[in-house]
Backbone bond lengths (Angstrom), bond angles and torsions (degrees), N, CA, C in turn:
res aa  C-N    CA-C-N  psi(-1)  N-CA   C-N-CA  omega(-1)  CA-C   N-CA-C  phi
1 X - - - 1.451 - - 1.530 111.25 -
2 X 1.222 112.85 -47.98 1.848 115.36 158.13 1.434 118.10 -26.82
3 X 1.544 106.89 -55.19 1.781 109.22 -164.81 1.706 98.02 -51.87
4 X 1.916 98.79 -50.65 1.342 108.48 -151.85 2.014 108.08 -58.46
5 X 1.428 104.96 -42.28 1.491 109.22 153.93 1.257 120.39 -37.14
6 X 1.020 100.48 -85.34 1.475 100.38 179.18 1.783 129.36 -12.75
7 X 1.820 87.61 -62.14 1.540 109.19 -173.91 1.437 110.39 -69.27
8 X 1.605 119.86 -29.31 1.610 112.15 146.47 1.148 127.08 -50.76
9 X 1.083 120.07 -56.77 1.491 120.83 -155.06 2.163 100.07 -81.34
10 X 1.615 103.23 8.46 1.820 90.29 174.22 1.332 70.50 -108.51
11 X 1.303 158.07 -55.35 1.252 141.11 -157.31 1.554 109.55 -62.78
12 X 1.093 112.70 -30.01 1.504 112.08 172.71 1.870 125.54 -57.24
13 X 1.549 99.92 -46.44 1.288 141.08 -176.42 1.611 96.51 -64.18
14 X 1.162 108.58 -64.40 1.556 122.69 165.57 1.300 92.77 -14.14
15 X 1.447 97.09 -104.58 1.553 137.87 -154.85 1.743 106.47 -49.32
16 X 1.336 112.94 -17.16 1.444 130.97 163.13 1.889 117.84 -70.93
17 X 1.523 90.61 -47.34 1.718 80.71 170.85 1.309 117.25 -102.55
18 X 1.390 114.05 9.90 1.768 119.23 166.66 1.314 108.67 -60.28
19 X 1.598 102.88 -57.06 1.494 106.70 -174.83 1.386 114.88 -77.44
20 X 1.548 134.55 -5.80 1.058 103.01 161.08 1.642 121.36 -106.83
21 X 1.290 106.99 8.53 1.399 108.48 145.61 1.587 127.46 -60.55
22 X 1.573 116.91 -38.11 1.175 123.60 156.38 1.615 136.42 -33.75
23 X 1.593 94.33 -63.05 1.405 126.44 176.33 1.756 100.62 -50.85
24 X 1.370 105.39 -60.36 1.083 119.13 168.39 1.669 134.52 -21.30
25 X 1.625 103.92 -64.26 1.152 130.53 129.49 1.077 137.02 -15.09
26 X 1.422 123.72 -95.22 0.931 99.85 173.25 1.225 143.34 -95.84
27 X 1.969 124.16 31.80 1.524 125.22 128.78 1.346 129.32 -51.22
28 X 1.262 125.41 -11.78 1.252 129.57 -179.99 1.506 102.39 -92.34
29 X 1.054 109.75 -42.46 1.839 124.92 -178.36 1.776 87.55 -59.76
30 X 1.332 114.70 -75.01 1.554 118.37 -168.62 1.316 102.67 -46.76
31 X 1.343 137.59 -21.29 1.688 134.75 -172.53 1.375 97.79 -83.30
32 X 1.159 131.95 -43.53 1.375 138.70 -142.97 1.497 82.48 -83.57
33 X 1.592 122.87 -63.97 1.170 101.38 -142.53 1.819 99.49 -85.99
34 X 1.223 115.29 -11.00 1.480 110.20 177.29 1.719 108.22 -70.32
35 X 1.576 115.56 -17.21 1.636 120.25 172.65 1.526 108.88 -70.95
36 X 1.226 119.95 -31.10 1.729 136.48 -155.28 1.689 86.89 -83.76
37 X 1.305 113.93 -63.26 1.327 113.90 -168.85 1.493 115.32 -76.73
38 X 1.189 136.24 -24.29 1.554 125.34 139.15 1.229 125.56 -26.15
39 X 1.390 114.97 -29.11 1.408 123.84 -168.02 1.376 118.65 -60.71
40 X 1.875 93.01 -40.78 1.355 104.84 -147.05 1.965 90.16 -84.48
41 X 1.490 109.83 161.86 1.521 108.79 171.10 1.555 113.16 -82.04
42 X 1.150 125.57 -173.97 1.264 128.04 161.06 0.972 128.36 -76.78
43 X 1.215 142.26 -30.62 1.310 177.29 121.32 1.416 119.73 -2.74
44 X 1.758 96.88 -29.38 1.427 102.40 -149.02 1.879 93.30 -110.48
45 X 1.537 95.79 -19.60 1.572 112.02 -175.59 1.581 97.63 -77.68
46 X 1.202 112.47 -70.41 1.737 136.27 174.29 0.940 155.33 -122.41
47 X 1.604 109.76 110.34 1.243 114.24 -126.64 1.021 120.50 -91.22
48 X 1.513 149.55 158.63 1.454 141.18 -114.72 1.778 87.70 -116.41
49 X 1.597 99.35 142.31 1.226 97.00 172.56 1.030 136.60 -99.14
50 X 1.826 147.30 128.29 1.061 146.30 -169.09 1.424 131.44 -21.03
51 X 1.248 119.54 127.85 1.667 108.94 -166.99 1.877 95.71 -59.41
52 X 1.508 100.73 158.53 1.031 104.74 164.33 1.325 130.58 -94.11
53 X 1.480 144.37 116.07 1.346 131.09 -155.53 1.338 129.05 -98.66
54 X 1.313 105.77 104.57 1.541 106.21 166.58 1.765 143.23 25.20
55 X 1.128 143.55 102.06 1.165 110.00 -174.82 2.022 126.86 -32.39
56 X 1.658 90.36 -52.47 1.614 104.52 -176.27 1.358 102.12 -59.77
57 X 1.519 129.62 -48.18 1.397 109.14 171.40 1.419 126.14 -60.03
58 X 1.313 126.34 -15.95 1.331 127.19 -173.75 1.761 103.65 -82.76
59 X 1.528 107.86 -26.78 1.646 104.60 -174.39 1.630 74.41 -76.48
60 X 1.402 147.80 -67.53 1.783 136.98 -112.83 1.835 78.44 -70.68
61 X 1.189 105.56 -48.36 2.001 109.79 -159.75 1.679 95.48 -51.64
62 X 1.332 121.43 -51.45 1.712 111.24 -167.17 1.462 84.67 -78.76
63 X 1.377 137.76 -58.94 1.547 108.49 -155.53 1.788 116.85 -79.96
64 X 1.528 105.59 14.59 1.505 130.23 175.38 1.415 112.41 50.73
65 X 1.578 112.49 42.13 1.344 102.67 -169.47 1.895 95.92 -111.40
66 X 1.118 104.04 141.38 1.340 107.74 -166.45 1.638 118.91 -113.29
């Protein structure tokens, strides 16, 4: 009954530094991709919206006077 203890408690131990090899993991994964997406601009994600025009610019555009 000892061995069988035993042989839990390395499988336990195991399965204890699996996951924090995991954990491990994926903070490095979560770094990477929060560095990648810094990268990108704002601009480049969403894209800027059209000025809005003026009444007087809205008459010059239909009566096309520039």
């Amino acid at each position: 009954m000892t061995k069988k203890k035993s042989k839990l408690e390395a499988e336990i131990d195991w399965l204890k530094t699996e996951m924090e090899k995991d954990l491990k993991d994926l903070e490095i994964d979560k770094k990477k991709l929060i560095s990648q997406i810094k990268q990108f601009k704002k601009e480049e994600i969403i894209p800027k919206k059209p000025k809005k025009l003026t009444l007087w610019e809205k008459i010059k555009k239909i009566l096309k006077i520039s």
